[in-house]
Structures are given as structure tokens and as C-alpha cells.
N, C-alpha and C positions, 0 to 999 in steps of 0.2 A: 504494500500500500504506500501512497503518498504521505508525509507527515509532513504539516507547512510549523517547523522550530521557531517559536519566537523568542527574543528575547533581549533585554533593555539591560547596558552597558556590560555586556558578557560575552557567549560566545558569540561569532569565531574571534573576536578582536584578542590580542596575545594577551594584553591587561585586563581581559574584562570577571567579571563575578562569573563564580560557578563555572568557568570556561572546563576546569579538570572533566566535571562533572558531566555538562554535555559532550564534549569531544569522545566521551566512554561510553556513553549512551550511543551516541550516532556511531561510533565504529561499530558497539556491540552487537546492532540489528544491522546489519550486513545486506539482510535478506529486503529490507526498507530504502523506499529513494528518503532525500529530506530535501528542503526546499527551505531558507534560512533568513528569516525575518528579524533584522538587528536595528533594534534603537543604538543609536550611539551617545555616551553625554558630553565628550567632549572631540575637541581638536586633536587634542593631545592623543585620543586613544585611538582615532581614525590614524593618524599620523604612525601609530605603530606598529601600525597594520593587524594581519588576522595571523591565526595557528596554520600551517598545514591543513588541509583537508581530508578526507578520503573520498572514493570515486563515487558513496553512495549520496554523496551532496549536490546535487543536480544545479542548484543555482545557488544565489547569497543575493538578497536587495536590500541594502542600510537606507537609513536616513538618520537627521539627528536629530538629536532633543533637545541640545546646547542651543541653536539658533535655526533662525526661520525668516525668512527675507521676506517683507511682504509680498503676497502674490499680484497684487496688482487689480484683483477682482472687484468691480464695481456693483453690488447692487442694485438691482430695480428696484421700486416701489415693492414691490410683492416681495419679494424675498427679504428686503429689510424688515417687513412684517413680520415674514415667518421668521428670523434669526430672532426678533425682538421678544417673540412670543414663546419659544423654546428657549432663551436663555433668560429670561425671567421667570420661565418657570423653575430652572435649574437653580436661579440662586433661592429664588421661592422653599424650593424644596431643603436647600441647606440652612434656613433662617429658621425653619419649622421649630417650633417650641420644644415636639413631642425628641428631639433629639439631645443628648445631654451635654452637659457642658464640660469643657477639657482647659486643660492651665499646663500642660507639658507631662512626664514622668511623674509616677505616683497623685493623678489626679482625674476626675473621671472626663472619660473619652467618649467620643461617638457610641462606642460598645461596651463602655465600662471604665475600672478602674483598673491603673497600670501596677503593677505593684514592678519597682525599678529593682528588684531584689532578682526576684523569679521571671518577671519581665511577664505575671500572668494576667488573666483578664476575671477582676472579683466586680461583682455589682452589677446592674439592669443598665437601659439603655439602648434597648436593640430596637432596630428599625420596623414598622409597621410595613404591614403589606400594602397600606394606600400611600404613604411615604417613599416606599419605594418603586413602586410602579409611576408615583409623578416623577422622581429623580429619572425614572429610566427613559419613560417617555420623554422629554427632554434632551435626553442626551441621543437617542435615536433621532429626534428630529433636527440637533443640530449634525448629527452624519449625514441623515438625506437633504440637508439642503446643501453640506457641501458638495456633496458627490451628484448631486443636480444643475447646483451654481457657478463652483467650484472650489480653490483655499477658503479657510474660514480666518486664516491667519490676521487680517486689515479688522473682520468682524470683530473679533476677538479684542483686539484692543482699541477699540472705538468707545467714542463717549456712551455709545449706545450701551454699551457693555455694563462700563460703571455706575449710569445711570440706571440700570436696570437692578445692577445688584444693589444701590441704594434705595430704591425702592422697595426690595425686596427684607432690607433689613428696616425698614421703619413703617413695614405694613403691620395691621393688630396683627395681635398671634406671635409674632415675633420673639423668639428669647431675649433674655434680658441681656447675652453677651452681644447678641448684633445690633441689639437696637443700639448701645454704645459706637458703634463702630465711628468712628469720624474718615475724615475723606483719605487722609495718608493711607489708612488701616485697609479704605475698599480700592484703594491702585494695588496695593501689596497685593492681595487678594485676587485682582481682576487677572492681575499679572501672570500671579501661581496659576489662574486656571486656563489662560491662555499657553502654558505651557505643558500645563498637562492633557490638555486637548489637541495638542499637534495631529497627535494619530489622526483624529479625524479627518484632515484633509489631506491624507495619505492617498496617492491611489492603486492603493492596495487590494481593492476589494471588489476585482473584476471577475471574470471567468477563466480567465490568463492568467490571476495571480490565486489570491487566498482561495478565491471560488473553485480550483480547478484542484485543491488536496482533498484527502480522505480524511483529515484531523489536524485539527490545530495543538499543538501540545505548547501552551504557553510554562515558560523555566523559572516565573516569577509570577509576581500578582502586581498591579500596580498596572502601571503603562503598558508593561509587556501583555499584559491579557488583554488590553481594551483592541487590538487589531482583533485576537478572536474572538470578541463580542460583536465586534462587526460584522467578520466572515460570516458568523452565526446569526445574527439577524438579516443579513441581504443574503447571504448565500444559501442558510441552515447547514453550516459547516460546523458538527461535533465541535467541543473543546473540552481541553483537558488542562488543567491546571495544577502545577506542582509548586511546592513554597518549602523551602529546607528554612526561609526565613522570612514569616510574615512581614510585609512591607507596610503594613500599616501599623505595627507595634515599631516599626522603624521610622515611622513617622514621628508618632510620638514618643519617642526617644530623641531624636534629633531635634526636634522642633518646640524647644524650652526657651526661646530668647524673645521671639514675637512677640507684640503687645496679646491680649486674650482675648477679645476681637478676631485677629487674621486666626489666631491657633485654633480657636471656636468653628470659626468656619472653614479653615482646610480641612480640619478633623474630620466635622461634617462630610465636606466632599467625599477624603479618601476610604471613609466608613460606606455611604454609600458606595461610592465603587465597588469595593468589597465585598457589599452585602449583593449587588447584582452581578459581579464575574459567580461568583457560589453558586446565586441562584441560576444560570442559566449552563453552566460548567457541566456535563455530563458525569466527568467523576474530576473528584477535587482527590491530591496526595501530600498529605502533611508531608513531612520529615519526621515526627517524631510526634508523642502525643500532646506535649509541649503547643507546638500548632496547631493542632486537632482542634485544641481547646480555644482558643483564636477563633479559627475558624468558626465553627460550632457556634461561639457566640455572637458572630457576624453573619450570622443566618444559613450557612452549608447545612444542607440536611446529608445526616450521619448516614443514611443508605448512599451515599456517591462517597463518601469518605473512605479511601484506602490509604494505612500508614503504608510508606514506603522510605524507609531509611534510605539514606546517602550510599551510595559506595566506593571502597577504599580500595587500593591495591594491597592486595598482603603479601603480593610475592620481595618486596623491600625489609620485612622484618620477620621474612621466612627461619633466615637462619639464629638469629639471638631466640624469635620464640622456640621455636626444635630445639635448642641447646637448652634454653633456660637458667644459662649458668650468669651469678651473679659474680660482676668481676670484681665490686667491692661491698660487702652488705653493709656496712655503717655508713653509705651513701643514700642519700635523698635527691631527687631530680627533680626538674620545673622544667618544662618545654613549652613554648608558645611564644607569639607578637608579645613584645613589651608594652604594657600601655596601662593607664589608670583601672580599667577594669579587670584587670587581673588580681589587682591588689596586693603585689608582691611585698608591703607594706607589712601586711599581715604576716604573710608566711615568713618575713624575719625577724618580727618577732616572736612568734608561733617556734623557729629556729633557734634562736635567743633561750628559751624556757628548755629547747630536748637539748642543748650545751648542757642545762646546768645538770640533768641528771645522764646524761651519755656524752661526757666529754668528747670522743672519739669522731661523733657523726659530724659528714658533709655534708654541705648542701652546693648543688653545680646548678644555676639558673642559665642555662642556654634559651636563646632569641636575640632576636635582632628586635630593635623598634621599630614603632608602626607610627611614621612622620614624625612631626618636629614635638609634636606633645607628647609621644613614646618617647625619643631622646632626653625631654627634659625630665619626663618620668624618670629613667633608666639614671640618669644623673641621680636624682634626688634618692633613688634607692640606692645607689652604690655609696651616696654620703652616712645614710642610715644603719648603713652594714658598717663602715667603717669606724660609729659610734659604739654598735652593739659591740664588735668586735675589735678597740682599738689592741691589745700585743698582735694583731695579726693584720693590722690596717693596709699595711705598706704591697701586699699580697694579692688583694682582694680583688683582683681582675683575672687571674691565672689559677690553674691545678697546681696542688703542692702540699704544702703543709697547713695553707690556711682552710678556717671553717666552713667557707662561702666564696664560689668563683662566680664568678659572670662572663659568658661566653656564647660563641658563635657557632652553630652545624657549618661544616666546610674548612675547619681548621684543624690541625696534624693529631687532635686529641680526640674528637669528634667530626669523621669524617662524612657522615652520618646521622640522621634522624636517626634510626635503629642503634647506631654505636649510642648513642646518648641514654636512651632507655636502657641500654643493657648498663650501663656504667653505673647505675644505683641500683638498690635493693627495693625502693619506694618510689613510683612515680605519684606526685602533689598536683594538684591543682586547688587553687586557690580562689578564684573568681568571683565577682560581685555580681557581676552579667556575664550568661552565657546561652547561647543559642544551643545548636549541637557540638558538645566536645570533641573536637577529632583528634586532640593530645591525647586522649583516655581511652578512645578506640586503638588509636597508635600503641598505646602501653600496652592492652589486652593482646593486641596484636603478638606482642613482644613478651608474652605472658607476665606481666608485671604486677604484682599488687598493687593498689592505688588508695591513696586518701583524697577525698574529693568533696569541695564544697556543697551544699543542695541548693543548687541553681539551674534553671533552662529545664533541660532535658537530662542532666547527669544523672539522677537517681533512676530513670526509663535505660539509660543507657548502658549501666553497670548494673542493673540487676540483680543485685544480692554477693559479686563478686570483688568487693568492696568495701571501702568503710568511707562513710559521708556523713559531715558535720554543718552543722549552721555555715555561715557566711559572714566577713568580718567577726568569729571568735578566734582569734592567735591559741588562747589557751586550751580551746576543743580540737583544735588542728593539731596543736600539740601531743597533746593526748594520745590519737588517732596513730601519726606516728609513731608514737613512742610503742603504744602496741605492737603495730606489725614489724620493727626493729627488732624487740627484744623475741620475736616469737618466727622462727623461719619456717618451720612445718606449717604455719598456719599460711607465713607467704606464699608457700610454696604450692598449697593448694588453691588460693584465691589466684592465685596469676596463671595456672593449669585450667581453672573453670573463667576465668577473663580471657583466655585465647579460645575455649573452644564454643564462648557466647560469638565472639568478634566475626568468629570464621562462619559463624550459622548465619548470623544476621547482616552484618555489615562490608561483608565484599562485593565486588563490581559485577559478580558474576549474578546473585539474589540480586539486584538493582535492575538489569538489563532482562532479567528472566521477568521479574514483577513487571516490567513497564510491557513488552513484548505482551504480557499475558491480558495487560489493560488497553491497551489499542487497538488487540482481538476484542474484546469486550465492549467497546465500545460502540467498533465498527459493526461488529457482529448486529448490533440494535439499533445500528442508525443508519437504513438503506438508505442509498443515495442513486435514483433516478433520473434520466434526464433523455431528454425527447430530442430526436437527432434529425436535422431537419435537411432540405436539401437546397439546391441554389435558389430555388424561389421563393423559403424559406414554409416550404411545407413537411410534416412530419417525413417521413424515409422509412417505408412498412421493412421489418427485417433487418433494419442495421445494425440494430443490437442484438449480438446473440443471447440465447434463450439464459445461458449461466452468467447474464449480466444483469439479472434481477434476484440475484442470490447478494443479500446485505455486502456492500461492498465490492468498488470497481475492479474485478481481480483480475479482469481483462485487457487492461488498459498499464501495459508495461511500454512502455518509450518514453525516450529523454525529452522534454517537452520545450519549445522552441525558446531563446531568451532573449529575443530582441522586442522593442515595443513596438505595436504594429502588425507583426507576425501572425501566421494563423499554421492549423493545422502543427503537425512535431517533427523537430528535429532535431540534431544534437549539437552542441555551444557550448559556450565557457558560462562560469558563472557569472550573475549581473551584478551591479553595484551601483547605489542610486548616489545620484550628487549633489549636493543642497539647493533650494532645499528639500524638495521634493522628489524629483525627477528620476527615473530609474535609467541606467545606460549599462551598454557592456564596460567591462574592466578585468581587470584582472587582481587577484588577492592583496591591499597591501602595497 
């Protein structure tokens, strides 16, 4: 079958999110064309081009998200109606009372309360079925007037725009955060949603492009889904939607600084969004149940919900797990991006406390930082090590004799992600936020006991093979290791039962088997029909054969032509669109 990939600052681009992830996925179905729809968000990551391909990638069309050149579309009378009437309803439907109000992290959201710890969704706030059938109507009618008109790009940011969402925020009924909103607060605003509405005037959503796949399998939620809500309303093209990381808890997570006004009403927005990719998504795939929970409270109905973990390569820490030999057991490890949300802060003091009763033990903190606020992180924690530990200060960046090193994978000591696991007896995490741990998959891998804080998905993901304590306690952390130090039978079974959970659930191989077995599934119940006509554009008795009304084009194997304008199939390079819209041949990169 056809599968049209979407996906927003990720694959193929070399920098982008989740790239491992897809690139494994589309080699792994082999047996599948793909056809690859890439938001991009900056210059910078077009500029770096994309990964390698493999042959079952038939085409690639980008566009960006970063910018949008006015299109130059003027207008009639009529169509400025209709833009005016569908984007007043839209902001209409974000001002609604019945949605609840949000102020950033740990505060309530479109669909609840964040709690900044576990990153979960506690408390009411979910969207009404008339609420959201206005948000969606709306948002369909500004797709058909683009794809009638044409860009919505000039609409978008026209007085008409903010005039409308001003009205919308000072009609009755109104919440009491919009009716605040002052004029700075609704350009902020009009702004965000001109840019989250790009897709719209993509045109993507012909019978040459999205219209011509068996399934959209959008790699995120957010932007990247909103082309397969399109395919799917103009086209009735399935979608499938996978989220390793809700984008809407990454909304608000990021989006703390705004006056409570614009945060009020993005919220809004990205909630409905949310609440209509679920609803219209034929099967929605957490990562873990972590998201499930997201979801779930964003309106997915749990019969389209299959958890479908991440997949890892285990063939890189094949042989330290097979061995299982620990090369120094008074060692403790840290592996991960350096950056405030690890909270390394803790774990040396949490280090601090197992000195004073097991003088002997290390601790090796390998990573690198994650930009210039990890750096100054990493700074500030090597100054703290050098307090807790001043007879060993002078040391404290190198292996040796001191208590605490700070180091890089790629260097003559660890040459190696896997060299690193094996070099302690405990692999730590420590975290305040965390999504899916792939350090503590990695450890399992490496059959390693683990002390881990209860955050995200780590207690779903360790399973009982384990030992997990609150978040910011040093002194439970402590604790936790000092146990499985002093006790190696006990390690030696929990990192025997964390490699052989790792290997059942979280390899590349269960990832590509689960997805393969949901594209059947899906296809399998969403025939796709289409009436073949001839030059004078009357039906064509006979041109479909009889096994091309079995769910699924399975008749229809050719490389589909990639030029615009083109008809009928032939075979070409892949396409690549150029800003801001326009699709053209190119080549990778």
C-alpha cells in the first residue's frame, strides 16, 4: 500500500525530531511505497538537508513553517465573507466560556491540569461535542475557501483577522481571560494562528498528492496531523496518528512567558486541534501510557487507542548485556543531555549522603549539553561537585581517583553509549520531567539495575525491574542506591529481568511488526473506491478489476509520476516544494 508520512521539523531532514524513528519504520516495511510530507521550521534545517533515503520512498514534498511570502490573492466580495464568517467562528469557538483556563505549567489547560512533575493531565475541562464540531467547522471552511480561492496566507493576517478575533473575545459568553485580552495580546494571537494554519493553503490535497495514498500516518500531532485532517475531509483518506510526545503538553510546557490572554487562547486553539485530529484519527498510538492519558482526556476514544512503544536498536549493547559483567561495582552512572530537567543537582547531593556511608563509590555523569542553558547548567553543576567534594576538586572533570567525573560518549574511556552502562554497577536517573526514558531502556538493554525517579513514563517502562523514588528527594535517591550497591544478587537479577522486559517490548523489530499490523487494520476497514472515467469523462465499464473492490488498492503498484501537471504514472526522482508553497523536482539536500 501507499503510506503519505507526515511530518513537522523531523524526518527526512538530518536535524529533525524522531528522524531515528521514522527512517526505521520506512526501511522496516520494505514491502510499502511512502510518499513524504515534511513541514520544515527553519532555514537552518532545510539548509542541512535530509538523511539518505531508501528506494521505498517514492517522493518527498516540504514546505515551511518558519515563513510564508504573501500569496498575493485578492479577494472578492464573496469570499471575504466567507473567510470572515469561518474565522470568526474559529476564534468564536476559542473564547467559548465552556473551555478552561491555563497560566502555563502546573495550571489548568484546555484539558486540565498540568502537573510539571509527571507532566500529567489531573482535573475536567474537556471539550463539548457542540464546541467542537463549531471549532471544526470552521477550520474546514477556512480549507475550502482556500483550496477554492486560493493562499489564505494575506487573509490571515489582515485587519479582518484581528478584528474578528476581537470581537470574538468581547462577545457575552466570553471567558473572563479573553474578555481581558487588549490589542498587543490579539496580534500575538492572530499571529500564532496564522502560522499555525499554513497547512491550509498547502496544495497538498489533490488526487496527485495526499488524495492518491492508502493512509496518512501523521509522526506527531500538532501541524503534522492537520494535512491528514484534510486528506480526510476532501479526500476520506484514513489517518493515523502516533505521538511518542504529546504536543500539546509541549505546548504548555513551553509557553509560560505570555501575558494569560495569548496563553488562554492558544491553549484553546491547540486543545481543540487535539480534541479533532483524535476525533477523526482512525487509530490514534501513544508511546506509552503516559500519553494515552493525554490523549484520552483530549477526547480519543480508547477503542482507536493502541500503545505502541518506541523502538530501539539492541544490536549496540548486545554484547555488555550477554556479558553482564560489571567492570566496577562501586560505580554509579548518569547518561543523558545535560540540562535543568535532569536535575543533576539532586543526584549530587543524593551522591554527597552514599560518600558518607560507602566511601569507595563513583559517580561518572556522561552527556554532553543541550545548548547554551545545558552549558551553563553543566557549569553550575561541576561548581557544586567541587563544593561537595572539595580534597578531590582539582579532578573532577576526568576518571581517576576522584568521586565524580563529568564526561563525554566518544572519548578513549567511553567509547561508547554501551561502554558507559557497563562501567557502573547502577545506572541513575534522576529527572524532574520526562517523557519516554530511552537512558533506562538503554541500561535494560545492557542488563543494568536502575534507580529511577517517578516521572513521565518510567514506572510503565521499568516494570517492577527497578527501584523508583519520588523526584527532587536526594535522600530517597540515596537510599535506593545504596541498596542495590551493597546487595549484587539482587542486581544481578533486576538487570537479567530489565534486559529480557527491553528485548520483548522495546526493539525496532515489535515497533515495525505493531505498525505493519495497524495499516492492515486500518486499510483493511476503510475501502477506498473510485470511479475510472474515460476521455469524455464518463465512467469506463470494466477498468477496475473485480479484486479492486477488496478494502484496499492492492492493484495499483507503480511509481506515481512527480512532476506538477503530470497525469497518469511514471517513475522520477523525488519532489521538493520551494517557499513558499510550490512543489518542484529537486533532489535530496
Amino acid at each position: 500500500m501507499r503510506i503519505g508520512l507526515l511530518t513537522e521539523g523531523g524526518y527526512p531532514y538530518v536535524s529533525g525530531d524522531a528522524r531515528l524513528w521514522c527512517d526505521r519504520l520506512v526501511r522496516g516495511l520494505e514491502q510499502h511505497e511512502f510518499d513524504i510530507y515534511a513541514l520544515s521550521r527553519s532555514e537552518r534545517q532545510e539548509d542541512e538537508g535530509w538523511v539518505p533515503l531508501p528506494p521505498q520512498v517514492d517522493r518527498v514534498i516540504t514546505a515551511p513553517l518558519w515563513t510564508a511570502e504573501d500569496d498575493g490573492v485578492v479577494y472578492g466580495r464573496r469570499a471575504r465573507r466567507r473567510f470572515a464568517e469561518s474565522y470568526g467562528e474559529l476564534a468564536a469557538a476559542l473564547c467559548e466560556a465552556g473551555v478552561a483556563e491555563t497560566s502555563g505549567p502546573g495550571s489548568t489547560g484546555a484539558t486540565g491540569l498540568v502537573d510539571s512533575a509527571k507532566g500529567s493531565v489531573k482535573g475536567s475541562g474537556e471539550v463539548s461535542g457542540v464546541e467542537a464540531d463549531r471549532f471544526a467547522s470552521a477550520l474546514y471552511g477556512l480549507a475550502e475557501l482556500a483550496r477554492d480561492e486560493g493562499g489564505l496566507v494575506g487573509a490571515l493576517r489582515s485587519e479582518t483577522a484581528v478584528r474578528a478575533l476581537e470581537r470574538a473575545c468581547r462577545a457575552p459568553g466570553a471567558r473572563q481571560t479573553a474578555r481581558e485580552a487588549r490589542v498587543p495580546d490579539l496580534l500575538a494571537v492572530a499571529a500564532h494562528l496564522e502560522r499555525a494554519l499554513r497547512p491550509l493553503s498547502l496544495d497538498w490535497y489533490e488526487d496527485d498528492g495526499l488524495g492518491a495514498v492508502d493512509l496518512c500516518h501523521a509522526a506527531s500531532g500538532g501541524p503534522a496531523a492537520l494535512p491528514g485532517l484534510l486528506a480526510h475531509h476532501f479526500c476520506g483518506v484514513p489517518l493515523l496518528v502516533t505521538e511518542y510526545g504529546v504536543r500539546l503538553r509541549t505546548h504548555y510546557l513551553a509557553d509560560s512567558d505570555s501575558p494569560p490572554a495569548v496563553r488562554a487562547l492558544l491553549a484553546a486553539f491547540h486543545g481543540r486541534l487535539a480534541t479533532e485530529t483524535y476525533r477523526r484519527a482512525a487509530v490514534v498510538t501513544p508511546g506509552n501510557t503516559h500519553a494515552r492519558r493525554w490523549q484520552e482526556r483530549c477526547g480519543a476514544d480508547r477503542e482507536k487507542i493502541r500503545t505502541v512503544y518506541p523502538g530501539m536498536e539492541v544490536g549496540h549493547f548486545a554484547e555488555v548485556g550477554e556479558s553482564a559483567e560489571c567492570v566496577d561495582p562501586d560505580t554509579l552512572v548518569w547518561v543523558g543531555r545535560v540540562e535543568p530537567a535532569k536535575d543533576l543537582i539532586s543526584l549530587l547531593h543524593a551522591f554527597a549522603e552514599i560518600r558518607k556511608e560507602e566511601p569507595k563509590t563513583r559517580l561518572r555523569i556522561v552527556g554532553a549539553p543541550s545548548g547554551p542553558e545545558g552549558a551553563a547548567y553543566l557549569g553550575h553543576c561541576k561548581a557544586l561537585a567541587a563544593q561537595l567534594f572539595p580534597d578531590e576538586a582539582e579532578g573532577l572533570h576526568s576518571v581517576g581517583d576522584n568521586p565524580a567525573s563529568f564526561e563525554e560518549i566518544g572519548g578513549p574511556e567511553l567509547p561508547s553509549a554501551a561502554d558507559a552502562y557497563g562501567a557502573g554497577a547502577v545506572t541513575v536517573l534522576s529527572s524532574v520531567v520526562e517523557g519516554f526514558p530511552i537512558s533506562l531502556v538503554e541500561a535494560m538493554f545492557c542488563a543494568r539495575a536502575t534507580v529511577s525517579t517517578d516521572v513521565g513514563a518510567v514506572v510503565e517502562v521499568i516494570g517492577g525491574t527497578g527501584l523508583v523514588v519520588p523526584p527532587r528527594n536526594p535522600k530517597a535517591l540515596a537510599e535506593a542506591c545504596l541498596t542495590l550497591l551493597r546487595d549484587p544478587e539482587r542486581r544481578e537479577r533486576l538487570g537479567a529481568a530489565a534486559r529480557a522486559r527491553a528485548l520483548e517490548l522495546f526493539t525496532v523489530e515489535q515497533n515495525i511488526t505493531a505498525f505493519h499490523g495497524i495499516y492492515l487494520e486500518i486499510v483493511s476497514r476503510t475501502p477506498v473506491r473510485r470511479v475510472v472515467l474515460d476521455g469524455t469523462g464518463e465512467p469506463l465499464p470494466f477498468a477496475a478489476p473485480a479484486e479492486a473492490h477488496v478494502p484496499g488498492r492492492w492493484t495499483e503498484r507503480s511509481t506515481r509520476v512527480v512532476a506538477r501537471g503530470g497525469s497518469g504514472w511514471a517513475a522520477g526522482p523525488p519532489v521538493r516544494a520551494t517557499p513558499p508553497f510550490a512543489a518542484t523536482e529537486g533532489a535530496p539536500g
